[in-house]
Residue frames as qw, qx, qy, qz and C-alpha x, y, z in Angstrom:
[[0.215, -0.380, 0.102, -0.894, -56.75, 34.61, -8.96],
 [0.336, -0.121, -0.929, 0.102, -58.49, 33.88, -6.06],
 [0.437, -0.545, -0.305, -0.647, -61.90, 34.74, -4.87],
 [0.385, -0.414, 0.435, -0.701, -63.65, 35.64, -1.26],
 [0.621, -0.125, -0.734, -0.244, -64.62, 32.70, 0.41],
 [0.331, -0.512, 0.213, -0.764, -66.63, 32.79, 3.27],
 [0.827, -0.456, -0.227, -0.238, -66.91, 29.49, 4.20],
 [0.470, 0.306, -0.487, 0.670, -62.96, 29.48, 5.53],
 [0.038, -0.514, 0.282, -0.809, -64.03, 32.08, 7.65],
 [0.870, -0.374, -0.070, -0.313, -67.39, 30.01, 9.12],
 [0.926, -0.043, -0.343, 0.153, -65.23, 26.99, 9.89],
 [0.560, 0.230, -0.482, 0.634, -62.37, 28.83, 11.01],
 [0.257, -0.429, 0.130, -0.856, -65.05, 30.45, 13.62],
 [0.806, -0.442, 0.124, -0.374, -66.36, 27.42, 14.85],
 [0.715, 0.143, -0.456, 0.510, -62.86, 26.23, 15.68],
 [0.072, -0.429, 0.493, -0.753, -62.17, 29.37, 17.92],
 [0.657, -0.479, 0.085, -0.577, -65.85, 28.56, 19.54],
 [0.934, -0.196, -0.295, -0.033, -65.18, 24.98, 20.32],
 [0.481, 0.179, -0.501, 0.697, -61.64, 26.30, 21.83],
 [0.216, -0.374, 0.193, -0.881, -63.33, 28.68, 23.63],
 [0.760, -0.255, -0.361, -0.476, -65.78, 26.07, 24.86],
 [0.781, -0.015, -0.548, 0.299, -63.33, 23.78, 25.93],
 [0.319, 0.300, -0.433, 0.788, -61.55, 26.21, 27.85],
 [0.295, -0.332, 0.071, -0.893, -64.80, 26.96, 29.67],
 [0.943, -0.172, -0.267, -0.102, -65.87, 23.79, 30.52],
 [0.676, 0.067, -0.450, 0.580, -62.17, 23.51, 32.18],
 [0.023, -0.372, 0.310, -0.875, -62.93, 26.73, 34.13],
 [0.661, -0.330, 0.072, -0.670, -66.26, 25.78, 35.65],
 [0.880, -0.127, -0.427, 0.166, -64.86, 22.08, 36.34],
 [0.469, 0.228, -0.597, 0.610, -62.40, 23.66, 38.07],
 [0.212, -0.190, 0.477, -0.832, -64.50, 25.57, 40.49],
 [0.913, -0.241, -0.245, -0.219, -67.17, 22.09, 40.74],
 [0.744, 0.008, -0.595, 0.304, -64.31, 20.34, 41.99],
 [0.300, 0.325, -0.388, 0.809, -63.65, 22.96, 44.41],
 [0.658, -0.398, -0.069, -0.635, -66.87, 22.75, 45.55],
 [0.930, -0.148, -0.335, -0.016, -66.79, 18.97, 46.12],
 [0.506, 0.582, -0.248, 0.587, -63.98, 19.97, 47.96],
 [0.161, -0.238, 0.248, -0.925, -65.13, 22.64, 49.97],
 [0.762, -0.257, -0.068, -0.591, -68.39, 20.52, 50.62],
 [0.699, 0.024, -0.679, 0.222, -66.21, 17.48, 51.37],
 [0.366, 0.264, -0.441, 0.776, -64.49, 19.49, 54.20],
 [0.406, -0.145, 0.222, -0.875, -67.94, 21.27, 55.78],
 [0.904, -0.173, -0.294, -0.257, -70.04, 17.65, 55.46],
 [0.743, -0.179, -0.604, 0.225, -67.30, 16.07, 57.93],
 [0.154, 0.190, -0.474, 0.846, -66.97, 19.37, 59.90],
 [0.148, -0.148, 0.525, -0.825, -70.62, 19.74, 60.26],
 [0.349, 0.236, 0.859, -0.290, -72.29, 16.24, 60.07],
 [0.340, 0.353, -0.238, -0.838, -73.49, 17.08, 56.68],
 [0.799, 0.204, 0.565, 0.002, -75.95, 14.42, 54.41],
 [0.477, 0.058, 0.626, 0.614, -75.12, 13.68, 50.80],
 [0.320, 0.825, 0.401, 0.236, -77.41, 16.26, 49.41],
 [0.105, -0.895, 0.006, 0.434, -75.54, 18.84, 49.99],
 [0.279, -0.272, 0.663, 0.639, -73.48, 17.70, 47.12],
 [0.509, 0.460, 0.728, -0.002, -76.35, 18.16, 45.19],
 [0.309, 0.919, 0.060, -0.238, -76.00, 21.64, 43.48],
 [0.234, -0.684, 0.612, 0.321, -72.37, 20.27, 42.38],
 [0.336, -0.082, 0.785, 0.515, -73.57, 17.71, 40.35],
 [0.478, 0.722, 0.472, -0.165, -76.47, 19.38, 39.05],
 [0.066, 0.904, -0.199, -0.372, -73.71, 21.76, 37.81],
 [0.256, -0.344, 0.772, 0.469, -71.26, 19.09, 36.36],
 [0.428, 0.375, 0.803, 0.177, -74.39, 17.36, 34.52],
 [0.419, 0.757, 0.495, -0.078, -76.30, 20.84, 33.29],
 [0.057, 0.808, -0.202, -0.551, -73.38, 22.77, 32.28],
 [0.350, 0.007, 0.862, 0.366, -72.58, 20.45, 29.14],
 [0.271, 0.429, 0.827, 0.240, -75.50, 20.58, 28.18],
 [0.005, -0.934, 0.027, 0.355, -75.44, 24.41, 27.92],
 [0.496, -0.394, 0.685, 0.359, -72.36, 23.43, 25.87],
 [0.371, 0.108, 0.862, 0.327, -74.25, 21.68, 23.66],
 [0.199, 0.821, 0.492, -0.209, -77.54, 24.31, 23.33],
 [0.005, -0.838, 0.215, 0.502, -75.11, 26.96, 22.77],
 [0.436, -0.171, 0.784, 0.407, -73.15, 24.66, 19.82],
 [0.251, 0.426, 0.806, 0.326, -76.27, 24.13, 18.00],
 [0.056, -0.898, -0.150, 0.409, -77.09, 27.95, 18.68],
 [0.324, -0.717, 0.294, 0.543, -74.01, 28.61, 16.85],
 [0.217, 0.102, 0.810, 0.535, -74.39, 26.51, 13.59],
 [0.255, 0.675, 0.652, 0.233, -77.55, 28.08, 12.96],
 [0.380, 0.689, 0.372, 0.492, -76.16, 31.64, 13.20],
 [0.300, -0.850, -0.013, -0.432, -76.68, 33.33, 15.83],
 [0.687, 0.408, -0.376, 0.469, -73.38, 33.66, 17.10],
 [0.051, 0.503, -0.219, 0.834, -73.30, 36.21, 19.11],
 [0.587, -0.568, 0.109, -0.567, -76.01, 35.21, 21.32],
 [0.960, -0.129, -0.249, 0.007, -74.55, 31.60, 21.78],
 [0.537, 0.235, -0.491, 0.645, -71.25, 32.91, 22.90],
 [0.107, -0.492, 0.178, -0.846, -73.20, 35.54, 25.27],
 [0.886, -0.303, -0.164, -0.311, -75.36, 31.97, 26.86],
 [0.766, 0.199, -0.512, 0.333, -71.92, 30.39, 27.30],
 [0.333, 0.296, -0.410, 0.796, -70.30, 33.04, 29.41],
 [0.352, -0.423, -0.053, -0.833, -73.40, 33.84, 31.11],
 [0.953, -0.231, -0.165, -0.107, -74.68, 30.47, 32.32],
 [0.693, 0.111, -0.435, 0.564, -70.68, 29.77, 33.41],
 [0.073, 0.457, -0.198, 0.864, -70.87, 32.97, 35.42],
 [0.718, -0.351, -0.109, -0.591, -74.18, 31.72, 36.90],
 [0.939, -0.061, -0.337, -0.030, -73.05, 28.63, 37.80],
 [0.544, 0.200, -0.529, 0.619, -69.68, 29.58, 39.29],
 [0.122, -0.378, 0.402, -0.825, -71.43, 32.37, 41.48],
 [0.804, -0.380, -0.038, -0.457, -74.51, 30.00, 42.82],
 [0.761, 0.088, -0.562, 0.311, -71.71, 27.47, 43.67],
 [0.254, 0.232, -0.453, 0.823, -70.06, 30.20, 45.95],
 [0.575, -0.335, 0.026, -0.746, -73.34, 31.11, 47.35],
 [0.929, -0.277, -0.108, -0.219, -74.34, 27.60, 48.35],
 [0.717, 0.090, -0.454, 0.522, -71.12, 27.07, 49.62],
 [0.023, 0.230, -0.539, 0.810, -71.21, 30.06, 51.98],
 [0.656, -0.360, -0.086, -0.658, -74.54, 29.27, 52.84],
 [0.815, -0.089, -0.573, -0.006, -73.33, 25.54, 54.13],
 [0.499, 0.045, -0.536, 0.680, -70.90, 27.03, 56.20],
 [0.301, -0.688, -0.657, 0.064, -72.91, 29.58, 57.44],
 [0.293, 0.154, 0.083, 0.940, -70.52, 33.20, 56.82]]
């Protein structure tokens, strides 16, 4: 006979999250790179200086570490809000990209 065992359930929950992480960290790289990209393309069209690549890598360096806040959010319980920082901050981050991209160009 075998009894309820709730840690299974923990463990198999922070498996989804870390999938779910990953996969989010691959979404918001993709749309950094597209930046760098998109800022490559507007720094040689309009005589741009390296800072303008600056909100791209503030984004490759601080979304990790959102990554990592939200992780240690998650082992201590509070699940729900650490998945709701994840998606939130990624959202943030993807839409100030677009913003500071149209702002370079000048839309």
């Amino acid at each position: 006979m075998s009894y309820y065992n709730d840690e299974q359930n923990k463990k198999a929950g922070q498996v989804f999250f870390y999938i779910v992480q990953m996969f989010m960290l691959l979404i918001v790289y993709g749309f950094v790179y597209t930046s760098f990209v998109a800022v490559k393309l507007a720094a040689a069209k309009y005589n741009l200086t390296f800072m303008a690549y600056l909100p791209e890598v503030l984004a490759l360096v601080a979304y990790p570490v959102v990554l990592y806040k939200t992780r240690k959010m998650f082992q201590q319980g509070k699940m729900l809000r650490a998945v709701g920082w994840m998606l939130g901050w990624a959202s943030l981050i993807i839409v100030l990209l677009y913003t500071h991209l149209s702002q370079l160009i000048g839309v």
